[in-house]
N, C-alpha and C positions, 0 to 999 in steps of 0.2 A: 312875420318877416322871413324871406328867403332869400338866400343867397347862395351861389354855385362857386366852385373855385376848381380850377387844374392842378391837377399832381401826378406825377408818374411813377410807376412801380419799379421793383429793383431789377427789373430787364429793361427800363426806359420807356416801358408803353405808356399809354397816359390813359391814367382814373380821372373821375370827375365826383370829385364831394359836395354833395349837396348838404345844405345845413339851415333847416326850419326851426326859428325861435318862435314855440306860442306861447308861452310866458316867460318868466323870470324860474320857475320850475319843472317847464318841459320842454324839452329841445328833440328834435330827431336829426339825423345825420345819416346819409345812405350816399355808399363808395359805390359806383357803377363800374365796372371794365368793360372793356369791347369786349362787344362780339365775337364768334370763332370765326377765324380768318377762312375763306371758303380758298384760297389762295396753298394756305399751309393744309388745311386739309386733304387737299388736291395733291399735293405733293407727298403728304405720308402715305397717302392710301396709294398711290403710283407706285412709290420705294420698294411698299409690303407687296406687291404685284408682278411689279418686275423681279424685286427676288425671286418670288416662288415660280414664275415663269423660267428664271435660270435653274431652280431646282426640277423642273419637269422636263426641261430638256437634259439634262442629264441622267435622274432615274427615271424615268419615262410614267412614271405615275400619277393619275390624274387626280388623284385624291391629295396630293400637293398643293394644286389651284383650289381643289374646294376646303382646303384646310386654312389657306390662304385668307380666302374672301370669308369665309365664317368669323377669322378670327379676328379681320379686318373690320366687319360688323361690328362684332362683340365689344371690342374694343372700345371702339366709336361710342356703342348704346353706354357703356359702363361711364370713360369718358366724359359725355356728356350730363348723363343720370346722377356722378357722382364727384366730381372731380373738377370739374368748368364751373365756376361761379359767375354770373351778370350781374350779380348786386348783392352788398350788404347793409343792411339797415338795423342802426341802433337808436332804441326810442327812451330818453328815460327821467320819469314822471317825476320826480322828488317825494311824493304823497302814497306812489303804487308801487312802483318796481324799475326792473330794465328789462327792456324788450330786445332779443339779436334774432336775427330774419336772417339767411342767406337763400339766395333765389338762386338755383342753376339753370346751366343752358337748357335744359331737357322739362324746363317748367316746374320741374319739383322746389319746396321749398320747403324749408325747418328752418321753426321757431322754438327760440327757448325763451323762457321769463322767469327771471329772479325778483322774488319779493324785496320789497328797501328793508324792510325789519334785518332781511338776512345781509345786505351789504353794508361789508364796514368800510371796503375801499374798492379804488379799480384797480385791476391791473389788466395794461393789453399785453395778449399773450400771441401774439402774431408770430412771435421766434416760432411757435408749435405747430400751429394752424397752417401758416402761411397760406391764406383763401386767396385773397386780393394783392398779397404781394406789396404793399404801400411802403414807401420811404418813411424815415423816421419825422419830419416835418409834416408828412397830414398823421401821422399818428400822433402826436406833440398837440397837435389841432384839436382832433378829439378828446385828448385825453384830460385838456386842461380846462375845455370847455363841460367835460361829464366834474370834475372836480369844482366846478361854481356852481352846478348843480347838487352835489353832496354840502357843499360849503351853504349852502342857501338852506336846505334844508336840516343841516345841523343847528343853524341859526335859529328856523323857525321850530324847531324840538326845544329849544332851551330859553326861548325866548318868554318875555312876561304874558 
């Protein structure tokens, strides 16, 4: 079973939480955000341009503009490479472990996976991270839904 819902981050964009139940012990959950706005891109990289454009008319050095557009790059590749997330995905098994995915814009992606033997609870630590940015309501979502996951599999640890 799958199911989509809208929520928007603490700037007011809007996430889209996806949430696949395949049993009663594993759920996955993946926050999407938009895309880089080609809009606001366009407009920082102008700002960074025009500045150094008024810097070279003043010292007249052209190593200004190419210091410029290098760092305008760099920026961008880093940016993208390290910083811009399109999606988080958390997968978690009751039997295996938790799975946390974050995909960025620059196609890189890191995975982490914690064994269940080693988890004794959740906590979201989003105050730290701050990836996706979510309001407390799809955090609350998540969080209550990995908690019937734990609660299930506590169940079936102790059970006859």
């Amino acid at each position: 079973m799958e199911d989509e819902q809208s929520f928007s981050d603490i700037c007011g964009g809007r996430l889209a939480l996806q949430r696949r139940y395949y049993s009663p012990s594993c759920r996955e959950f993946c926050l999407s955000c938009p895309r880089l706005s080609l809009r606001s891109l366009t407009a920082v990289t102008c700002s960074v341009w025009l500045a150094a454009y008024g810097l070279f008319t003043l010292c007249e050095n052209s190593m200004v503009l190419s210091a410029a557009i290098f760092i305008t790059l760099v920026g961008l590749l880093g940016y993208l490479h390290f910083v811009k997330i399109d999606q988080e995905t958390l997968l978690i098994i009751d039997s295996l472990g938790i799975q946390m995915t974050s995909s960025y814009a620059s196609g890189k992606e890191s995975t982490t996976f914690i064994e269940m033997s080693k988890v004794k609870d959740i906590v979201i630590n989003e105050a730290i991270y701050m990836s996706a940015k979510p309001r407390l309501d799809c955090l609350i979502e998540v969080y209550r839904s990995c908690q019937e996951i734990l609660a299930h599999q506590k169940a079936t640890a102790t059970g006859p």
